[in-house]
N, C-alpha and C positions, 0 to 999 in steps of 0.2 A: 676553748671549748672543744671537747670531744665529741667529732660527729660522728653519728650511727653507721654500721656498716652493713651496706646493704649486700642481698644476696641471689633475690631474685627481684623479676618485673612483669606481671600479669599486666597483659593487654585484652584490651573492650576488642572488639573484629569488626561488627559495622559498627562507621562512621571514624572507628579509628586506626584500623589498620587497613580498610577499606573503603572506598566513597561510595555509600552505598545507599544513604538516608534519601538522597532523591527520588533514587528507583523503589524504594519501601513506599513513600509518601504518592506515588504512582500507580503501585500495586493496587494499595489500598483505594484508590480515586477509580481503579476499574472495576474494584470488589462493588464498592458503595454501588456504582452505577446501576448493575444488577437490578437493583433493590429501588433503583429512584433516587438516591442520595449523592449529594455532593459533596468532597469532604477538600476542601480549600485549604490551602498551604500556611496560613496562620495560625487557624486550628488543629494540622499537623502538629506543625511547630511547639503548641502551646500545650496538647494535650499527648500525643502519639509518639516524638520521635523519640527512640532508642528504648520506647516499650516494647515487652515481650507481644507476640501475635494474642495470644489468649489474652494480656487484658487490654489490647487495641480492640480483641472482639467485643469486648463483654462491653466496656463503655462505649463503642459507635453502636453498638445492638440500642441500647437506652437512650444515648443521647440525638439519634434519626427517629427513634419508635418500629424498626426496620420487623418484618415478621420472620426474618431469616433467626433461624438456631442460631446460636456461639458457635458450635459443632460446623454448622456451615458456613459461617463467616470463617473461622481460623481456616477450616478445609480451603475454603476459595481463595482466602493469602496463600496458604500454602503454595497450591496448585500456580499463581500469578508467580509466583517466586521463586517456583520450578524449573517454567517457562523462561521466566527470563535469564536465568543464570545457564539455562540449553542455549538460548540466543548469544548473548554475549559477555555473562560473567559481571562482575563489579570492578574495576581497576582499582589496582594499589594506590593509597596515600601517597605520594611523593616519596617523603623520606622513608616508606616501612623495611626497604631492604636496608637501607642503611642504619636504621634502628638497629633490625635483629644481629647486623653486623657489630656494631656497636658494643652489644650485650655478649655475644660470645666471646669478643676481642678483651672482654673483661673479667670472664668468665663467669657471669653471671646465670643462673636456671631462669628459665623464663617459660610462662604459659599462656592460653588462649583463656581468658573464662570470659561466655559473653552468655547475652539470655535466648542465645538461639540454639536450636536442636543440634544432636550431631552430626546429621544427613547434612544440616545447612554448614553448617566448621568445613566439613572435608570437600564439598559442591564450591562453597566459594573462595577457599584456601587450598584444595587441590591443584587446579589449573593452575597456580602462580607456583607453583614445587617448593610451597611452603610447609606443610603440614611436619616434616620431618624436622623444620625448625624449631621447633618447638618441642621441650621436656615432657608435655603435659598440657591436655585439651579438657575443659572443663564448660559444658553446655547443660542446657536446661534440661537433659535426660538424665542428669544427674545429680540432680538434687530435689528435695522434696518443694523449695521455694523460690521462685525465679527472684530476680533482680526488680524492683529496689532490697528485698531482704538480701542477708549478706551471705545466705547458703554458700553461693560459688565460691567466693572469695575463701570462706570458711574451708571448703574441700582442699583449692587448690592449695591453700598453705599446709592443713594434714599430708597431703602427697610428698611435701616437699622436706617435713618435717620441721618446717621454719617458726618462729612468730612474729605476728602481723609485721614488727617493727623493722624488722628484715626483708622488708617489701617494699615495692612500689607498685600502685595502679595508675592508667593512662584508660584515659574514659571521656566519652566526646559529648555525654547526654548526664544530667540534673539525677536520674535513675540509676544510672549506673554510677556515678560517684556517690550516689544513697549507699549503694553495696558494699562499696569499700570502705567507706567512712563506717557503713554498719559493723566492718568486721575488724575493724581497728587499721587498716593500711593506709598510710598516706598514698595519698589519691590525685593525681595531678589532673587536671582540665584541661580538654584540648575540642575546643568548641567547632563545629561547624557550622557554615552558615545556615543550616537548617537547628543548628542546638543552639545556637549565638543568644538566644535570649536566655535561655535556662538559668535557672537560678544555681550559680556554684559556689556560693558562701561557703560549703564544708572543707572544699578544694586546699590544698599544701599551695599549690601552685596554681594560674590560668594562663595556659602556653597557647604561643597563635600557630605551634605543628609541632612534629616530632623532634626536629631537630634540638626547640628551645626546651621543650620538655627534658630532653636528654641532658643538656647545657643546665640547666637547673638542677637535676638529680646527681649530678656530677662536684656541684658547687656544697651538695646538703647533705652527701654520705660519702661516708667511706668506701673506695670500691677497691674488690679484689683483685691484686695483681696479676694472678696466675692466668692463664689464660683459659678456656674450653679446648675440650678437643672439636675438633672439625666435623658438623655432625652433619 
């Protein structure tokens, strides 16, 4: 059998190329409090993680009864999310440098598309001197539909000139492998324990980090010999 040969690898940013879904799930626990509300790590889990800010607003606004706007709930994550990445930033996943290593030593195009703005891309992939790794930064400013639709996914392969089948996506949340799955790219799982329950039935793969994910996409496509230039 002839396997596909891939050409690029679109990466999720929180929760997969950074641990970041705690401090989200925190943010939002100080937003709530504002207001009275308690928003408890199951519920997280079950409804919130690796949703876009706009609709974590829009359903805790309904599901508390809260009389805060959407307009001021997203504002106040914002602002919580601000602050924290002034304070201390989010740490790399384990394997992300060795990832991106990885993909250039194969010479593969790879991009960021996650459902976050691009103030948040360059604030929390700045400080690690990552942003120049990357071909191509594709955020929620830049598409008309955040993630679970497949907008991003959709951009990032026009950029590239690719189709879908010449891809891979790595995505640690049930919504963001909605996105890729929506846009035709095999879509690998890489669960964290805040997304561990998510439902990844549409998933290629369910890898427990970067490294197996790689190890599998290496088993499933053809990869380019040539290498990248050193970027």
């Amino acid at each position: 059998m002839t396997l596909p040969t891939l050409k690029a690898v679109l990466f999720d940013m929180d929760g997969t190329l950074v641990d970041s879904e705690g401090a989200h799930w925190q943010a939002w626990v100080r937003v709530l409090r504002r207001w009275g509300a308690e928003l408890d790590e199951t519920t997280y889990r079950a409804h919130h993680a690796g949703m876009p800010t706009l609709d974590n607003a829009i359903d805790v606004q309904r599901r508390y009864g809260l009389s805060a706007s959407v307009e001021d709930l997203v504002q106040a994550k914002v602002d919580e999310t601000r602050a924290h990445l002034a304070r201390e930033g989010y740490p790399l996943q384990p394997a992300t440098r060795a990832t991106l290593d990885w993909r250039q030593a194969r010479g593969l195009r790879c991009a960021v598309v996650t459902g976050a703005s691009q103030e948040a891309i360059h604030a929390v992939l700045g400080p690690h001197g990552l942003l120049e790794r990357f071909d191509t930064l594709v955020g929620m400013d830049d598409v008309p539909r955040n993630k679970p639709y497949p907008d991003c996914y959709q951009l990032a392969l026009s950029r590239f000139g690719l189709q879908p089948g010449e891809a891979v996506a790595f995505e640690d949340s049930q919504h963001g492998l909605a996105a890729a799955v929506a846009a035709g790219v095999t879509a690998i799982a890489i669960p964290t324990p805040i997304s561990a329950e998510h439902d990844f039935r549409g998933a290629a793969a369910v890898c427990t980090d970067l490294v197996a994910a790689t190890d599998w996409v290496a088993r499933h496509f053809t990869l380019p010999t040539g290498a990248a230039q050193p970027r």
